[in-house]
N, C-alpha and C positions, 0 to 999 in steps of 0.2 A: 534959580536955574530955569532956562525957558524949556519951551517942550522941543525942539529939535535937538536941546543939551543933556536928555536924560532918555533910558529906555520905558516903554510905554507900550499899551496893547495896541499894537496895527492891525489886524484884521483876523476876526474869525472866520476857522473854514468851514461849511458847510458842504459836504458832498451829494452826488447825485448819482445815479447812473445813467441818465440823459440830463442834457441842459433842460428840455423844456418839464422834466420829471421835478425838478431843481426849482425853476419857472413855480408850475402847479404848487407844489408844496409852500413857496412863500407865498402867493396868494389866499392858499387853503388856512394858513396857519398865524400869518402878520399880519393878512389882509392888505397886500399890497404886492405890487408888479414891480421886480427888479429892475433897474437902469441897468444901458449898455452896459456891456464887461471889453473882453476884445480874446484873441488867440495866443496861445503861448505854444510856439513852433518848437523850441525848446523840449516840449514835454508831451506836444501835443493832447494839449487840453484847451477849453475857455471856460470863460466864467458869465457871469453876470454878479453886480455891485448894488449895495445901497448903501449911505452913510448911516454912520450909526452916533446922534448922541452921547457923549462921555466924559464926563469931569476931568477926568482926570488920564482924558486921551485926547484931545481936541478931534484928531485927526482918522479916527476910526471908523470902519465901515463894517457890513459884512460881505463877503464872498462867498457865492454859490457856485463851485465849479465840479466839470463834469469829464471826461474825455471824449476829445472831438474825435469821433469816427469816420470823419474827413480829412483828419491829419494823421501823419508821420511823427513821432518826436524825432528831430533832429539831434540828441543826445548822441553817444558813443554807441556801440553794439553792447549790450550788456546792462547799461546804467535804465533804471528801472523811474518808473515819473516818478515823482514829488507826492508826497501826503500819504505814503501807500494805495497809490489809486490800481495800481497793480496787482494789490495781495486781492486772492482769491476769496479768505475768511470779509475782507471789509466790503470786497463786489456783494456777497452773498449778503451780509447784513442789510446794506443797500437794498437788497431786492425783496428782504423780507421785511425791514420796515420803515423801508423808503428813506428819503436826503435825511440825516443830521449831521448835526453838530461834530467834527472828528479834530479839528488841531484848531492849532491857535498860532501866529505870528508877532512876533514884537520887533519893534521898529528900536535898535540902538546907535545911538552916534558914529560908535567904534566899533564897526562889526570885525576886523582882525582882533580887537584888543576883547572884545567879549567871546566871541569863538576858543583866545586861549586860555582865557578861564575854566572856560566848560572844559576842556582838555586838562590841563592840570586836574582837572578833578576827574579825569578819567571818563568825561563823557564824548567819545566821537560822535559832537553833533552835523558832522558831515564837512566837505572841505566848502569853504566860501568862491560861487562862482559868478559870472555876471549874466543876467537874464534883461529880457527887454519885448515891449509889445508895440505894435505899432496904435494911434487913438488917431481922433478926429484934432487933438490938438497938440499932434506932434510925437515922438517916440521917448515912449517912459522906461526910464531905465534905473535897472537895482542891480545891488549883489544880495548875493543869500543863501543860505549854508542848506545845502541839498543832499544826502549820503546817496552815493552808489548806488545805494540797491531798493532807496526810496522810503526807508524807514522813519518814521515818526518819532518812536523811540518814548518809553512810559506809556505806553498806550495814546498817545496823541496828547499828554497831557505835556510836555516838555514844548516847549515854543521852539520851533523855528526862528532865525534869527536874519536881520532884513536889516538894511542901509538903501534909502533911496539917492537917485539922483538929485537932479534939479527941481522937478517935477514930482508932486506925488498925486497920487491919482485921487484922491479924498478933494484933490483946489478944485476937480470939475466938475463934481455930484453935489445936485441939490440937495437939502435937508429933508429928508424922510418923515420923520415925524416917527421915530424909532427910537428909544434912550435905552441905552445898556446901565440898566442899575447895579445888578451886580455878577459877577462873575467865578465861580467853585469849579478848584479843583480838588478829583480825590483820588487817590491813590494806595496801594500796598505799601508804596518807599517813599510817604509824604517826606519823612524827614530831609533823605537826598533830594528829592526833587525842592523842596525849598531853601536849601543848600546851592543846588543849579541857580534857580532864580538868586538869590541873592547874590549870588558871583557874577552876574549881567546885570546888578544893580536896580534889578526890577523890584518895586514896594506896592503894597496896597491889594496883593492877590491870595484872595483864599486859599489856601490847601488843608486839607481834612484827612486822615489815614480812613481805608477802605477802600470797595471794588473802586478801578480804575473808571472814572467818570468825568465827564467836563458838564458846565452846566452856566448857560449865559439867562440870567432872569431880562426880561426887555419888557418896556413901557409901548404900546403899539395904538397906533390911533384906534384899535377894536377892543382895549385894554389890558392888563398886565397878562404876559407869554411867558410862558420857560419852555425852553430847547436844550436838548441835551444828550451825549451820545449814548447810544443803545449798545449793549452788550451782546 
């Protein structure tokens, strides 16, 4: 099965509460300066990107995004941005000990046919919508399951679920010199939550029972990093 035939980690998210807060912290902590990202009008956020190293992801990167204070989300009245960048408890953690680590994304073939999995099993991972940014080499476009009110859902440990277009944004960023070795999660409902995963057909990912945590070990040209979200 090749890798655009199977579900796989697409991107960690990293928050911030400024982009250039997001900036500092990877340089402070990888030892390296993020590559362009671009604006999501959508949700009114951006990000900045680096590829990330992965056996068993070819196509992984990280994402450091922040809410752009220059933007509007073009969303509904109501519908709250993506990642909980909204919720007041995760601003606040932000400001007390700065960008981590808070969700995870996986890129599946079928994202109607893996969204209603999660549903049979009773997880509203949000309805599947289509989002899009503009680059320098053209306009990248996905769909991906965003709930209303912008929840994460497990504490950030349940993936988000992502279908690219044509384009994925991993063909234009150079190689980093970043390898994601390994990847834990841990949870209160490890057992559901690897129940979810396995219903999106995802293999190869830790889960542990305990406090709600993510945790990405990374190979960094300054040497081996672990990130991970703070409680």
């Amino acid at each position: 099965m090749s890798a655009l035939q199977r579900a796989q980690i697409d991107h960690l998210v990293v928050a911030a509460r400024t982009l250039d807060e997001g900036v500092a912290w990877c340089e402070a902590t990888l030892g390296m300066t993020p590559g362009p990202g671009g604006e999501h009008a959508l949700f009114g956020t951006h990000n900045r990107l680096l590829r990330l190293a992965c056996a068993s992801a070819p196509r992984a990167y990280l994402e450091i995004i922040a809410i752009n204070p220059r933007a509007l989300p073009t969303r509904p009245a109501g519908h709250a941005r993506w990642f909980d960048l909204d919720d007041p408890a995760l601003q606040h953690r932000l400001a007390q000990h700065g960008p981590q680590l808070v969700h995870w994304v996986v890129s599946v073939p079928d994202i109607e046919a893996a969204h209603a999995r999660l549903l049979a099993l009773g997880i509203q991972r949000g309805p599947v919508i289509s989002a899009s940014r503009p680059t320098p080499q053209g306009l990248l476009q996905w769909r991906i399951t965003v709930r209303e009110d912008g929840q994460r859902l497990f504490d950030g440990a349940l993936p988000t679920l992502i279908q690219w277009g044509d384009t994925h944004p991993a063909a234009s960023m150079p190689h980093s010199g970043l390898t994601l070795q390994a990847f834990t999660l841990s949870h209160p409902e490890a057992a559901r939550l690897q129940q979810a995963l396995a219903a999106i057909s995802l293999e190869g990912i830790a889960v542990v029972p305990g406090p709600a945590a993510l945790s990405a070990q990374l190979d960094t040209p300054q040497g081996p990093r672990t990130t991970a979200s703070a409680s």
